[in-house]
C-alpha positions as CSV (number, residue, x, y, z in Angstrom):
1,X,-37.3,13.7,53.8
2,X,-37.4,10.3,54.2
3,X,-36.8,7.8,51.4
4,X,-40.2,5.7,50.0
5,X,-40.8,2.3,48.8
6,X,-42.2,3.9,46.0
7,X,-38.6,6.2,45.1
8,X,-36.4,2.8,46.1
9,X,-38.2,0.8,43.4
10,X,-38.3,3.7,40.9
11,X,-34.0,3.6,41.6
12,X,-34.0,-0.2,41.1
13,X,-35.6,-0.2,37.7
14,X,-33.6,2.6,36.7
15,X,-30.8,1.0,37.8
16,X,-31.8,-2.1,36.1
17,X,-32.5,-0.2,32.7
18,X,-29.3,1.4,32.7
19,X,-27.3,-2.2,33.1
20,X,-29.5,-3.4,30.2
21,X,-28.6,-0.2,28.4
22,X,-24.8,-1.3,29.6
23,X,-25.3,-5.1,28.2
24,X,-26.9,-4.1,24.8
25,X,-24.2,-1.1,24.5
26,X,-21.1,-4.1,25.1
27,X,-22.9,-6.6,22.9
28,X,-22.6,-3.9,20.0
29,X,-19.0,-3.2,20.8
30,X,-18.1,-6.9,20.5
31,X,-19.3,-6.3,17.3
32,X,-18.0,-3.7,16.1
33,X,-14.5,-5.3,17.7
34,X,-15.1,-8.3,15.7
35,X,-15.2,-6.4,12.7
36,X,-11.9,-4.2,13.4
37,X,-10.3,-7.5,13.6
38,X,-11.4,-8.2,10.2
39,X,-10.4,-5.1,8.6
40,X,-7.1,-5.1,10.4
41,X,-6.3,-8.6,9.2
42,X,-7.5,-7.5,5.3
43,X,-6.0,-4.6,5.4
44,X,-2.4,-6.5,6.8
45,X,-3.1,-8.7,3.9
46,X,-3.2,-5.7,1.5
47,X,0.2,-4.2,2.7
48,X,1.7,-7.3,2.5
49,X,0.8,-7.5,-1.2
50,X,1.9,-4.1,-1.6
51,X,5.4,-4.8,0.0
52,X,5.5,-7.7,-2.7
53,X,4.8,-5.6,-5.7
54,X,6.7,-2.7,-4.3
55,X,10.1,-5.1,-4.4
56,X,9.1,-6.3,-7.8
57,X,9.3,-2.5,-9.2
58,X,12.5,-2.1,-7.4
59,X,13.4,-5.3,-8.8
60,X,12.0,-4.2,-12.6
61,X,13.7,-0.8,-11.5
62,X,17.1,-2.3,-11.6
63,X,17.0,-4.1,-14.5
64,X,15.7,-0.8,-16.4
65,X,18.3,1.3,-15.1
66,X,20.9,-1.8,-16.3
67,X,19.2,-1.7,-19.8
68,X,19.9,2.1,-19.6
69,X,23.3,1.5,-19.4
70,X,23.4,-0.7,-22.1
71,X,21.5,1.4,-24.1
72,X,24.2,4.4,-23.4
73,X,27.1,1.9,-24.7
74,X,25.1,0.7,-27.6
75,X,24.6,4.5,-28.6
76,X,28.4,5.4,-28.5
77,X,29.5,3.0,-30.4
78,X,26.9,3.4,-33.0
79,X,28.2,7.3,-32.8
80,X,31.5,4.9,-33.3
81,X,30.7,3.3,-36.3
82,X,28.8,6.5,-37.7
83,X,32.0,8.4,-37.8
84,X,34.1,5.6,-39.0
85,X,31.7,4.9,-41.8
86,X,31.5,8.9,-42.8
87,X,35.6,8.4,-42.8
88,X,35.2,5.2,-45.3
89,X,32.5,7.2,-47.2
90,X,35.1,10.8,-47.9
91,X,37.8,7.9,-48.7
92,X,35.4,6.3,-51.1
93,X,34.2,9.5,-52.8
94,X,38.2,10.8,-52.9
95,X,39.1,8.0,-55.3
96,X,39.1,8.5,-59.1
């Protein structure tokens, strides 16, 4: 069966539709790239805020675990001076 005019041009336009379809389809994934680029960069800018915050905690961290410490010291010699001021008190009473 031999090939018409008629089928050749019916191929061109279809051809011709599906490069528009093509053009329209790469014009919407520029977009859509542009906008990835965007969100990557934003969301780079919110992990890099995290990272800062995350080493101020570790920072605040350390000092809390220091002041723990301290706190530990402070409470044995309180417990210290508790007992030597029960001592003082029995000494106190024992006199006449």
């Amino acid at each position: 069966m031999p090939v018409t005019q008629l089928q050749v041009d019916s191929l061109k336009e279809d051809v011709r539709a599906l490069g528009d379809s093509v053009s329209e389809i790469l014009v919407r994934v520029a977009a859509h790239d542009e906008r990835f680029t965007k969100i990557d960069r934003r969301l780079e800018h919110i992990d890099d805020r995290i990272e800062h915050i995350d080493g101020r905690i570790e920072h605040i961290d350390g000092r809390i675990e220091h002041i723990d410490g301290r706190i530990g010291q402070i409470d044995g010699r309180l417990e210290h001076i508790d007992s030597a001021l029960g001592q003082i008190l029995t000494l106190v009473r024992q006199q006449p």
